[in-house]
C-alpha positions in Angstrom: 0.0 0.0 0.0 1.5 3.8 -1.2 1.5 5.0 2.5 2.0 8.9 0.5 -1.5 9.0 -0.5 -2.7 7.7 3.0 -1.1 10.2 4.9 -2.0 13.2 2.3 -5.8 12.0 3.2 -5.0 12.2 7.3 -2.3 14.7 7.8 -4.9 17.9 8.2 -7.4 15.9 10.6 -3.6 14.7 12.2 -2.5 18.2 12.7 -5.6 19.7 14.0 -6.3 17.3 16.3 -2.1 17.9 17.8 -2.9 21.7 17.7 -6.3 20.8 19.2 -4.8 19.3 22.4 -2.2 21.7 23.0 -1.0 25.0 20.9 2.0 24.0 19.2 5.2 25.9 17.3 6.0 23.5 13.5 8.8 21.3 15.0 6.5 20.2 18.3 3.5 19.2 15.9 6.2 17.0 13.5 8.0 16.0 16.9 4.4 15.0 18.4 3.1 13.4 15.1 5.8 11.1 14.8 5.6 9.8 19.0 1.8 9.1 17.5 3.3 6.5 15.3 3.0 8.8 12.0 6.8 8.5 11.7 7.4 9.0 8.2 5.8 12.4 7.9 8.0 14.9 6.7 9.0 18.2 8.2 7.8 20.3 5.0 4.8 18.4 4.7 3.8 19.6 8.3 5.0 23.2 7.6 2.8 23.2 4.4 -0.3 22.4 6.3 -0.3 24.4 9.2 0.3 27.2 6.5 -2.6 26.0 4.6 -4.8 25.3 7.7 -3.8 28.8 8.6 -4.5 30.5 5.4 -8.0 28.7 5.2 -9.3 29.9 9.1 -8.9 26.4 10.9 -5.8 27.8 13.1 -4.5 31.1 14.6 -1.0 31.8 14.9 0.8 33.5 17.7 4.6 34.0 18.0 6.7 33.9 21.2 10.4 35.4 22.0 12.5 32.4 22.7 15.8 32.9 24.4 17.5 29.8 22.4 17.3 30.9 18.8 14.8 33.1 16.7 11.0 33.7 18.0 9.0 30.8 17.4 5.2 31.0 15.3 3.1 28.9 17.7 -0.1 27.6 16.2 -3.9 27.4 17.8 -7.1 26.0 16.6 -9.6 28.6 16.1 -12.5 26.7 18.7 -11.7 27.4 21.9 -11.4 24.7 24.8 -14.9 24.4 26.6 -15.0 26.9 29.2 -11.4 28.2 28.2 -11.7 32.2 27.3 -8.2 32.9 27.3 -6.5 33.6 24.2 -4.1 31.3 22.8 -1.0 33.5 24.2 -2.4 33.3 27.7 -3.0 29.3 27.5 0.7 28.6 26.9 2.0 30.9 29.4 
């Protein structure tokens, strides 16, 4: 079985639902994705859909300082938690 064309049919339900439990910068969602057992996703393949699922409304996008290396984009789904009004920036901190 061409495991390519499976994982183009999952990998936007995969990525929401790893932004869905937890807002998440490009390398934690292809880090987190591949701990699910998805291991042969590739990192551009993730950095193409977030930007897609960005573009299209399904995620918002936030970016922190970090004091390792440049600022990193994080990434939240648009449907807030139940009974979670913060915004995306005050759930990570």
């Amino acid at each position: 079985m061409d495991t390519t064309q499976l994982l183009k049919g999952v990998l936007d339900v995969a990525v929401l639902a790893v932004v869905a439990d937890a807002d998440s910068h490009g390398y934690d969602v292809v880090r987190r994705l591949r701990a699910a057992g998805i291991e042969q996703v590739g990192d551009a393949s993730v950095y193409g859909t977030l930007r897609r699922l960005y573009a299209s409304g399904a995620l918002t996008s936030y970016v922190v300082p970090s004091d390792e290396g440049p600022h990193r984009k994080y990434y939240a789904d648009q449907c807030p938690r139940a009974g979670d009004a913060r915004s995306p920036a005050q759930r990570l901190g």
